[in-house]
N, C-alpha and C positions, 0 to 999 in steps of 0.2 A: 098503376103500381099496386100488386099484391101482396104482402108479406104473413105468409104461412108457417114460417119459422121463426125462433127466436135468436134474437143477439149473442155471439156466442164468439170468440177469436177462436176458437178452434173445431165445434160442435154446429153440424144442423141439427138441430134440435126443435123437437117441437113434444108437445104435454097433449096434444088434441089429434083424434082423426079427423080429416078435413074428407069428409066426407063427401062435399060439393065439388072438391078440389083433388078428389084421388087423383089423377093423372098428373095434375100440377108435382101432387107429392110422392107421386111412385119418379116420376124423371128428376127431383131433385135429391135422391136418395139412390140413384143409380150407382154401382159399382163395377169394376173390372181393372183388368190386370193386362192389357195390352193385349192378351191371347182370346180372352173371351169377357164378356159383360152383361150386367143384369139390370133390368129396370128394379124400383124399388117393391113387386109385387109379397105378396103376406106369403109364408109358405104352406100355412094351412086353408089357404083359398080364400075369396073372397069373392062375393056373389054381386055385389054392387059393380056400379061402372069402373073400368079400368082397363089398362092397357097389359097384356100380359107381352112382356117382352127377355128372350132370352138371346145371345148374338154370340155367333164364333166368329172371331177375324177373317177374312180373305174368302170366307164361304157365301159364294152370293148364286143370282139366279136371274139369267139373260130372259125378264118378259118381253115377249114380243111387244114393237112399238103401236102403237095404234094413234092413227092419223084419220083425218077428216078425207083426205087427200093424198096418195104420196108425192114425193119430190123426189127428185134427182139427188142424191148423195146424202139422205136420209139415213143414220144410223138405224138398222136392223133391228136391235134390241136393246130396251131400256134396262139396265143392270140395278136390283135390287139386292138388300142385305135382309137375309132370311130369317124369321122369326124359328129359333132351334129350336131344338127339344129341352123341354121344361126338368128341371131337374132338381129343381128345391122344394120339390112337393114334403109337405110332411103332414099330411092332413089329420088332423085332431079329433076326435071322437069322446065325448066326456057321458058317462052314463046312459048310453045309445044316443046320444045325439050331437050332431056335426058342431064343431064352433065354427063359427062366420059372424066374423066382427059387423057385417054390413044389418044384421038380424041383431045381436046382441045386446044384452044388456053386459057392462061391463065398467070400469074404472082404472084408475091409475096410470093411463094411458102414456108410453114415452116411446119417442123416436128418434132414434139419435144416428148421424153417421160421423164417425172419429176422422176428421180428416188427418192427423199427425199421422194412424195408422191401416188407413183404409176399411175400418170397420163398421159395419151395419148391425145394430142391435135393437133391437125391441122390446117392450115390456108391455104387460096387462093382466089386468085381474078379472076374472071372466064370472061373472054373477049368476047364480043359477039360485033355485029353491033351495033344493039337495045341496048344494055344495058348493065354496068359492075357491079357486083356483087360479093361480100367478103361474103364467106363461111369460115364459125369456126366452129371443130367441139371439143371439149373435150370427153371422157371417161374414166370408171374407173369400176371397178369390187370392190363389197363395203368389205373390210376389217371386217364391223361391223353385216350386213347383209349377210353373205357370198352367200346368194342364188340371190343375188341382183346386177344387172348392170345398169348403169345410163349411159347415152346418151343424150348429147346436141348437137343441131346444130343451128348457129345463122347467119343469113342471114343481111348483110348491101348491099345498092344499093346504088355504089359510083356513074351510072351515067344511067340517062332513067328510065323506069318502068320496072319491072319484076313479070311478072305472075307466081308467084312458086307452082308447087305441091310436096307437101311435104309425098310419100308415104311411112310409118314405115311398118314396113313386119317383118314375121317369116316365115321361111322353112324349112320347116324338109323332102325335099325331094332333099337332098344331098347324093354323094360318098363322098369315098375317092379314091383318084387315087391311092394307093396301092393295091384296092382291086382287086381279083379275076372277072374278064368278068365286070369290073364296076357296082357288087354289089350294091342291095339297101338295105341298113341293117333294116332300119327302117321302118314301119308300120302305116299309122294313123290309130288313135284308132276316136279320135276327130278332129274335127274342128270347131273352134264356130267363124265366122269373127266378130259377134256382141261383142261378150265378149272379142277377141281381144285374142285367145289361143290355141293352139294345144295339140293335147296327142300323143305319137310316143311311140312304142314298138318294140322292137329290134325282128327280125326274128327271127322265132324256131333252135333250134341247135339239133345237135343229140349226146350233149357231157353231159347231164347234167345241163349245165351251166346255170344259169338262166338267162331268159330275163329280160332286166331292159326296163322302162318304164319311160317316161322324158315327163312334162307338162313344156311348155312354152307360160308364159303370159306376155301382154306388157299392158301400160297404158301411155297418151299420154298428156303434160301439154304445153301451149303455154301463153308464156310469164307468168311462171309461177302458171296459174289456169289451171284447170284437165279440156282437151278438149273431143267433141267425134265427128269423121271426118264420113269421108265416108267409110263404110264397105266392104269390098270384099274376096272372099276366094277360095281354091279350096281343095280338100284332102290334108290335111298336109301342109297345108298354107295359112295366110293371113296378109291383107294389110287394112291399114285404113289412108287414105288421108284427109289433111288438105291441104286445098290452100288458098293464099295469093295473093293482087298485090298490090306492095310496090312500093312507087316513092322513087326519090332521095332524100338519106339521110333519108328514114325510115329503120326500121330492127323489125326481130319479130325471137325472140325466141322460137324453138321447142325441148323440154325435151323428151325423151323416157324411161320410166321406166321401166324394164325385172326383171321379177324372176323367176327362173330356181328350179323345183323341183323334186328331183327321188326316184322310186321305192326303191332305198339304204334305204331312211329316212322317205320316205311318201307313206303310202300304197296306191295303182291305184285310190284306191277310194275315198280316202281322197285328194287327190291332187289339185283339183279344189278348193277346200274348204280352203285349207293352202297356195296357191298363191294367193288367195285373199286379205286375214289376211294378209301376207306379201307385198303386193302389196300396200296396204293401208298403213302399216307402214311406207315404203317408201316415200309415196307421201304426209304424214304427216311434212316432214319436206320439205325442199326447196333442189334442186339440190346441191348450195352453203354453205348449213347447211350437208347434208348427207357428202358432201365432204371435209366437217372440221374435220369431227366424221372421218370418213375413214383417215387422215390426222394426227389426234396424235395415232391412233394406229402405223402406220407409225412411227410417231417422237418416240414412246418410242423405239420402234425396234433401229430405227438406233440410241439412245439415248447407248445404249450397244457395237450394234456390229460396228460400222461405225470403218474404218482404215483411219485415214489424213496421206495424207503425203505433205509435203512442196517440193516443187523444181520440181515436174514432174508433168502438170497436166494429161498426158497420161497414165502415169500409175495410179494417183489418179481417172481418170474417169473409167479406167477399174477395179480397185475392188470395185467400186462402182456398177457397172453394174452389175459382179459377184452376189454380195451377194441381190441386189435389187429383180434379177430373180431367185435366189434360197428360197429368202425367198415368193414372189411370186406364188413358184410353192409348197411350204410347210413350214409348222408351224406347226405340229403338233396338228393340230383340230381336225384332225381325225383318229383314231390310225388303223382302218381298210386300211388306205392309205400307202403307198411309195415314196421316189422320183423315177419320172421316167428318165432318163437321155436325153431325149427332153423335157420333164415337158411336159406344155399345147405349146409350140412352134412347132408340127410338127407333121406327122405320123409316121416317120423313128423309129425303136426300138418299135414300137407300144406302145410307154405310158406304158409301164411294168418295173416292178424293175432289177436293174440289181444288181449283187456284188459292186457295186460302190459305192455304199450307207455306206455301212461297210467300205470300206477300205478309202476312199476320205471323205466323206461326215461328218461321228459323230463325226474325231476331232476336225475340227469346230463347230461343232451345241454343240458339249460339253461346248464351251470355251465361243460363244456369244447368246443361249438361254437357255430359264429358263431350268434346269435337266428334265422336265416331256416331254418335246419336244426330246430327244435323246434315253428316255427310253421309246415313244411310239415306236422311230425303233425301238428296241431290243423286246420289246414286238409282233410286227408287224409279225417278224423269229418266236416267240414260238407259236402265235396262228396258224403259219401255218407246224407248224413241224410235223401233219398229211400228209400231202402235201410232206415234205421230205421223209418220211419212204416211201412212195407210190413209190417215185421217184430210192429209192434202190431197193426196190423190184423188179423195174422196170427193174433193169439194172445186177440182180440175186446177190444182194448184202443186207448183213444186214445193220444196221443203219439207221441213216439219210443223205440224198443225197439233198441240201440244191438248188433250181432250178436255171441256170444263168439267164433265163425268165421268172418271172412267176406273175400272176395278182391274184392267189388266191393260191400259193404253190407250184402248180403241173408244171409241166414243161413244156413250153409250145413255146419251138423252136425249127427249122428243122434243122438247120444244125448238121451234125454227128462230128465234133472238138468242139461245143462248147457244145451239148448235152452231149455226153458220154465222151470227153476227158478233158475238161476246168474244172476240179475238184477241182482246187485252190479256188473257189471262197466258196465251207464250210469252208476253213479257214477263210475268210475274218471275216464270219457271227462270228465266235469263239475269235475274235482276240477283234471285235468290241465290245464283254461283258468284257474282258478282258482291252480295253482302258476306255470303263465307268465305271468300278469300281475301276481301278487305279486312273482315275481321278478324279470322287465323291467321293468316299470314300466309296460311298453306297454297301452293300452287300446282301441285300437283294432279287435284283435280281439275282447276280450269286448263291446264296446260294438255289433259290425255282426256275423259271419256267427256269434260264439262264442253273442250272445245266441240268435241263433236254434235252436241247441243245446241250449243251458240251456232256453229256453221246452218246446222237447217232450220232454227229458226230465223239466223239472216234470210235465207234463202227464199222462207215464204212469205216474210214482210216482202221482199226484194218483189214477188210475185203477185203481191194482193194488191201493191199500191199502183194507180192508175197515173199518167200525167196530164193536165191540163194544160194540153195548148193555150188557151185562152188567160191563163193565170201563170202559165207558166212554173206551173208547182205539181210537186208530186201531192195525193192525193187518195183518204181510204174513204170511200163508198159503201153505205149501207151496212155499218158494226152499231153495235149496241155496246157503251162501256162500262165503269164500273155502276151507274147511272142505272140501274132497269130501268125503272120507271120510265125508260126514255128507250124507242126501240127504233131501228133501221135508220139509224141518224146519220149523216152526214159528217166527215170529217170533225167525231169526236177529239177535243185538243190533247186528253189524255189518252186513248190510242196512237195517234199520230207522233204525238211526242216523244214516248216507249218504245212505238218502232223504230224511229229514227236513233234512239238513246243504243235500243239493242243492235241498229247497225253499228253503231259507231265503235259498241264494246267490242263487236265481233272484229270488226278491227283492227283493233288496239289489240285483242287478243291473240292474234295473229301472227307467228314467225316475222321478225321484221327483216329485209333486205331486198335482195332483187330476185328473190325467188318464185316463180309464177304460181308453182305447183306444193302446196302444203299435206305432203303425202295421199293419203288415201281418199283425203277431203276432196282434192283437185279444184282449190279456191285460185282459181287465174287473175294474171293483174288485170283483164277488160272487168271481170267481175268486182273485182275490188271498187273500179272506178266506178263503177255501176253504183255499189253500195254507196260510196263516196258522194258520189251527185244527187243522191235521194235522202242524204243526210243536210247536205248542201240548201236543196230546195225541196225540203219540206214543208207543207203547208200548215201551217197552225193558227187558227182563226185568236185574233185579239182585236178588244174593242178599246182603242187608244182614248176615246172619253171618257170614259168609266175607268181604262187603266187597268182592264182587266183581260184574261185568258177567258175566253168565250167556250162555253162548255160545246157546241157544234154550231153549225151554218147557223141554225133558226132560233137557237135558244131563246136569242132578246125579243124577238117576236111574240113569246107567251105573253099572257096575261100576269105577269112577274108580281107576287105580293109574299108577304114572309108566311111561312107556316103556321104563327099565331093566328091567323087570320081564319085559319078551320076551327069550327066551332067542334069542342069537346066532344064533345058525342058521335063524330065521324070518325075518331081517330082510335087505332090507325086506321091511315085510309085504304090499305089493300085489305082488311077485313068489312068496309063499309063502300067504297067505290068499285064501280066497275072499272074493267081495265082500261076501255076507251077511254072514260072520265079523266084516270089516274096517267096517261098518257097524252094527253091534251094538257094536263096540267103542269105550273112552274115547281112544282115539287120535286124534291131530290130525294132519294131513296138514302142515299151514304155516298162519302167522298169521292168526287168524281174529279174535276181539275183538282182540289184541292190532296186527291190521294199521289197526282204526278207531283204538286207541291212536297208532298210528306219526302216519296223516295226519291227526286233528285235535288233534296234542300239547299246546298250549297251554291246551285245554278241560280236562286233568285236573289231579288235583294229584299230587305224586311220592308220597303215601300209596296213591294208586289205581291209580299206574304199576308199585306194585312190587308190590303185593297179588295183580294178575291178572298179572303176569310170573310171580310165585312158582307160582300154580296152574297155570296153562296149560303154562306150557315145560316143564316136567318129561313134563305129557302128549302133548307133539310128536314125533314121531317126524322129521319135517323132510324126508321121500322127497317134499317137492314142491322144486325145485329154485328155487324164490323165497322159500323159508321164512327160512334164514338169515340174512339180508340183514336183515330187519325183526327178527327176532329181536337179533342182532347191534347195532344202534343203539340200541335200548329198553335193552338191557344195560347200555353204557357209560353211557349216561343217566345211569342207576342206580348209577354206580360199582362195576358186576360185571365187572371190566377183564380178569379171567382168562376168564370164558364169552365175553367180548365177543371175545375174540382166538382165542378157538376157535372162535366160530362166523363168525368172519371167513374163519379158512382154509379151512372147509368152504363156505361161497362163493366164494372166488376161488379154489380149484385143487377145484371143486365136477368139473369134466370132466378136468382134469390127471390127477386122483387117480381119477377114476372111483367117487364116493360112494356112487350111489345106482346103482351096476352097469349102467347103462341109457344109456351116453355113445356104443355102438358104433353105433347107428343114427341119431347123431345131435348132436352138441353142444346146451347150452342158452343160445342168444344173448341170449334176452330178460332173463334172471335175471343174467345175467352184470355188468350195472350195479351188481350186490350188493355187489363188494368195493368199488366205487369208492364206494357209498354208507355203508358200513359206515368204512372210514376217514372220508371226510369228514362224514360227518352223526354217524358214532358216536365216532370217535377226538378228529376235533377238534370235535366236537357243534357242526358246524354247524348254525344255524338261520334263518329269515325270513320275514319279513313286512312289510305294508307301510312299514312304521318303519325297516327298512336288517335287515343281517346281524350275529350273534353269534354266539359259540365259546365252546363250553368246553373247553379240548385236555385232553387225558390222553398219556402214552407208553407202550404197549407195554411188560413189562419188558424182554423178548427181545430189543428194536429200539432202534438207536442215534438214529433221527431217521427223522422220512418229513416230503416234502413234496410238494405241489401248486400249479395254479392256476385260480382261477375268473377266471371272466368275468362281471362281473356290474354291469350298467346302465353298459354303453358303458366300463368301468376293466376294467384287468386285474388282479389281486391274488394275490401271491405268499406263500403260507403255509409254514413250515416249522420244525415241532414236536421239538424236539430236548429238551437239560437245562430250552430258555427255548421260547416260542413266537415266534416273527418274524413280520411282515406286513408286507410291502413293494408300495407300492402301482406297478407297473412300468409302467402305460399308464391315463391317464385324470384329471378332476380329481379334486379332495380329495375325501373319502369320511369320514363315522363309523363306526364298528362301536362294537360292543360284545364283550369280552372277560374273559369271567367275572366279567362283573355290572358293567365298569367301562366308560366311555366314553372308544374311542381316536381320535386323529386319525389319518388317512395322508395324508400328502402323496408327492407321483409322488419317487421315485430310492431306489437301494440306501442315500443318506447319511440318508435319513429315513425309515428302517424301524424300526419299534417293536418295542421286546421286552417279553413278559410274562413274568416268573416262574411255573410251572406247580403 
């Protein structure tokens, strides 16, 4: 565990450059606006180690796959998220000579990112012989403007004169250090240094794929009036300089105004034409007017989902951080989008969707934003369910085969465990129309494009599952589940169980009567019975002496010892073991039976919740960054309220702290729903189904009180767990719940809020 920041309930903050640690501290000071995102890098450069990283949404780049060997039904191209053109250059120049913090002598150092309103600001005092000078720099990616970033830098001369140039720059002739021979993906089309904007097109592929094309214009205001400096440029890049010489105790103000716009939404040719429009919108209002507007969009956000808690402000700063960068990296603007599980923070995972989305990510987004935001995910899986069937086909199977990577459907990663064996994850997608209509109430999507989902992913369990004559059980062969660590396993009990659950929904979701033919789907009753008898006899490995759900065939065969048992200095073990090693070994990566435990909780009994929590967790090692979180709920279940708060803070300050050493390349957005789920589903044991909501709160010993609010069927409801529990029903009509086994009323206002004794 690393902690490079300071305690803060609403501030990352830190007084130091972590110079050892830039990477750590450029990805936890990441920002973005759902449309575009920025690692944390300096704008006036920096010459030491660091990731320079800039990201537009939905803009990626089909690398060809490369393999030892091909296979049969090998995805063609690995889809990656492309490092864009740089655009917060503001390079500093003091008395001819560059600042570069990584060289400098310098003091007063402060880093801060405002999570209440998305803001990134900087301060320092830059030491020189001749002269000392206090450099501020603020930014923000606009909420309101989405194609819009604002850039301040304000120069005070605490002592002497300083001759400043003030060079603003865009470049669009950047890598990524992930790429293949240090590719250059993009292309200038344009370059105008007068007009102050480039045009980049992304290199031809030979996948199909389309190029996308990204115009980047800046505009440049000093001390508030719209400047125009000096011009310079070269292919795919330019620079326009403003200088100054400022004695002691003057200061001048330089604004940077960017709007970023792409071939997704502005056709090639129109693009010059629509960043200007916008560009002038912009500069219509003041820096400090733009960032008010950007600022209650903010406040209404966290006006719903924000979680207080009293008594710890480390854990209050880390769900704060949480939910700040996941709602940073999406909002549902745009339904053609995904989370990616490094969002705009990294290149790792290449900015592509993963199953984490379904299974981590929409019970929150259900509970604190408005329903059209949860059901763009769900919408997101049916527009690309072309993309699935393609993906079966692929692999000589019918149905749909739902991608573990994919940026537009199709499938689009090497590795041979996660391509053709990591099949769990069309559950995920099934599970997750399955939580939104239990929880809305809505049925109009499971009923029109969700069935059409559900039908092919029956279809390709229906097709991947083998039957053993000998066992007389149906039977999945050679998947990998949520388990890495564990590869081409045999009849994993959490796949097996998934498929069988998503037969069953598929089902139940189904036209009921004597009708053969369910319109266009053409689900016949032999098929039905098909699906029926492999729900019937499905095979699910349990070991009746132990009393547990057997993670696959071989599991109990390892050399079975708890995770304590790895001496300090190996761990984690996928940065210190080989993969054989870590494969041969009883180590569990993150919840694997115990994650089928988590989503269909109601099928066990708490004899069978605690029995494989006792075995398994001991054998987790938790280095997958969605571990804890599920771990964490099943616990407090359980009344294990001491592991449940420890493995709450290793989810929510999982990248604060830097857990699992692997935070610098990247934050983990998708998992980050963990802490919010580990309070609400673990602390106050939320639960539901179609019958309404129930709780069972517990507190923290540590914690004076935490509270929140969901949103749930048109009400808003205010929870807050202190000596008592409270529930205030604050917008919506009368509601039931249920609260540790008793049945409450709410009626709407603070005068008729119900308290429970805990």
């Amino acid at each position: 565990m690393k902690r490079i920041f300071e305690i803060n309930p609403w501030l990352v903050q830190t007084h130091e450059l972590a110079i050892a640690d830039k990477r750590l501290q450029e990805s936890l000071t990441a920002i973005g606006n759902g449309y575009m995102g920025l690692r944390g890098n300096f704008e006036e450069g920096y010459s030491g180690d660091h990731l320079q990283g800039t990201y537009i949404a939905g803009t990626w780049f089909p690398d060809k796959t490369r393999v030892g060997w091909w296979k049969n039904g090998y995805p063609e191209y690995f889809g990656k998220v492309i490092n864009a053109p740089s655009f917060i250059d503001i390079f500093l120049t003091v008395n001819g000579q560059r600042v570069d913090l990584a060289k400098e002598q310098f003091r007063d150092f402060t880093l801060t990112l405002d999570m209440h309103q998305g803001l990134l600001t900087r301060s320092f005092i830059l030491e020189r012989e001749d002269c000392e000078v206090r450099f501020q720099f603020a930014r923000f990616l606009s909420s309101v403007i989405r194609q819009a970033a604002l850039i301040k830098v304000t120069a005070f001369v605490v002592r002497g004169t300083a001759k400043i140039d003030f060079d603003a720059g865009i470049n669009g002739n950047v890598v990524n250090e992930d790429s293949n021979y240090e590719d250059h993906f993009w292309i200038p089309d344009v370059t105008k240094p007068n007009a102050g904007l480039i045009q980049m097109t992304t290199k031809s592929n030979p996948f199909g794929v389309p190029q996308f094309t990204v115009m980047v214009k800046q505009g440049l205001r000093r001390n508030g009036v719209t400047v125009e400096g000096l011009h310079s440029g070269q292919d795919g890049a330019v620079t326009e300089r403003v200088t100054a010489t400022l004695r002691q105790g003057q200061h001048l103000e330089l604004e940077k105004d960017v709007i970023v716009v792409t071939s997704r939404d502005v056709a090639k040719a129109n693009q010059e034409r629509t960043a200007e429009k916008l560009l002038h919108k912009v500069q219509a209002s003041s820096f400090a007017e733009n960032l008010h507007a950007h600022e209650l969009v903010w406040a209404q956000r966290w006006q719903q989902s924000d979680v207080s808690i009293v008594g710890d402000a480390a854990a209050q700063q880390g769900i704060r951080f949480n939910i700040c960068q996941m709602f940073m990296t999406y909002y549902g603007e745009d339904k053609r989008l995904n989370i990616g599980p490094k969002g705009f923070t990294g290149e790792k995972y290449g900015g592509a969707t993963y199953w984490d989305t379904e299974a981590y990510v929409v019970p929150m987004y259900l509970a604190v934003t408005p329903p059209d935001v949860t059901r763009a995910l769900l919408q997101y899986r049916h527009d690309q369910l072309p993309g699935a069937y393609h993906n079966a086909r692929m692999q000589g199977l019918a149905g749909a085969l739902f991608p573990m990577v994919t940026f537009n459907g199709v499938e689009c990663h090497n590795e041979w465990e996660v391509t053709f064996e990591e099949l769990h994850r069309n559950a995920a997608v099934a599970f997750a129309i399955y939580q939104y209509t239990t929880y809305t109430g809505d049925e109009t999507y499971v009923n029109g494009p969700g069935l059409e989902v559900l039908v092919g992913i029956a279809r390709f369990w229906a097709d991947r599952v083998h039957f053993s004559q000998r066992k007389q059980k149906y039977m999945l062969h050679g998947v990998t589940g949520p388990n890495e660590y564990e590869n081409n396993v045999n009849n994993n009990w959490y796949t097996n169980t998934m498929a069988s659950w998503c037969l069953e929904y598929t089902l139940e979701r189904l036209p009921k009567g004597d009708v053969d033919v369910v319109s266009e789907l053409a689900v016949s009753a032999s098929e039905k019975a098909h699906w029926q008898d492999i729900i019937d006899r499905m095979y699910k490995p349990v070991d009746h002496d132990l009393g547990i759900f057997v993670q696959n065939d071989t599991f109990l065969d390892k050399d079975l010892r708890p995770a304590s048992s790895i001496p300090a200095d190996q761990r984690p073990i996928n940065q210190h073991w080989s993969w054989d090693r870590i494969l041969r070994s009883p180590f569990i990566k993150q919840a694997d039976v115990l994650q089928g435990i988590y989503f269909l909780n109601d099928r066990f009994t708490m004899a069978e919740k605690e029995r494989n929590f006792d075995f398994y967790e001991p054998l987790t090692v938790h280095e997958s960054s969605l571990s804890a979180s599920i771990h964490a709920i099943l616990a407090a279940e359980l009344g294990k309220s001491a592991k449940a708060v420890e493995l709450y803070a290793r989810t929510a300050r999982l990248d604060l702290d830097n857990y699992n050493n692997d935070t610098a390349d990247g934050l983990h957005i998708t998992s980050m729903s963990g802490g919010w789920l580990a309070i609400v589903q673990g602390f106050a044991g939320m639960r539901y189904d179609q019958t309404g909501l129930r709780f069972k709160p517990f507190l923290p010993d540590n914690w004076q009180s935490y509270s929140f609010k969901l949103n749930y069927r048109g009400r808003l409801i205010g929870v807050n767990v202190a000596n008592q529990a409270t529930f205030t029903l604050l917008d919506g009509d009368d509601l039931d719940i249920q609260v540790k086994g008793r049945q409450v009323h709410l009626q709407k206002g603070e005068a008729n809020a119900q308290r429970i004794d805990l």
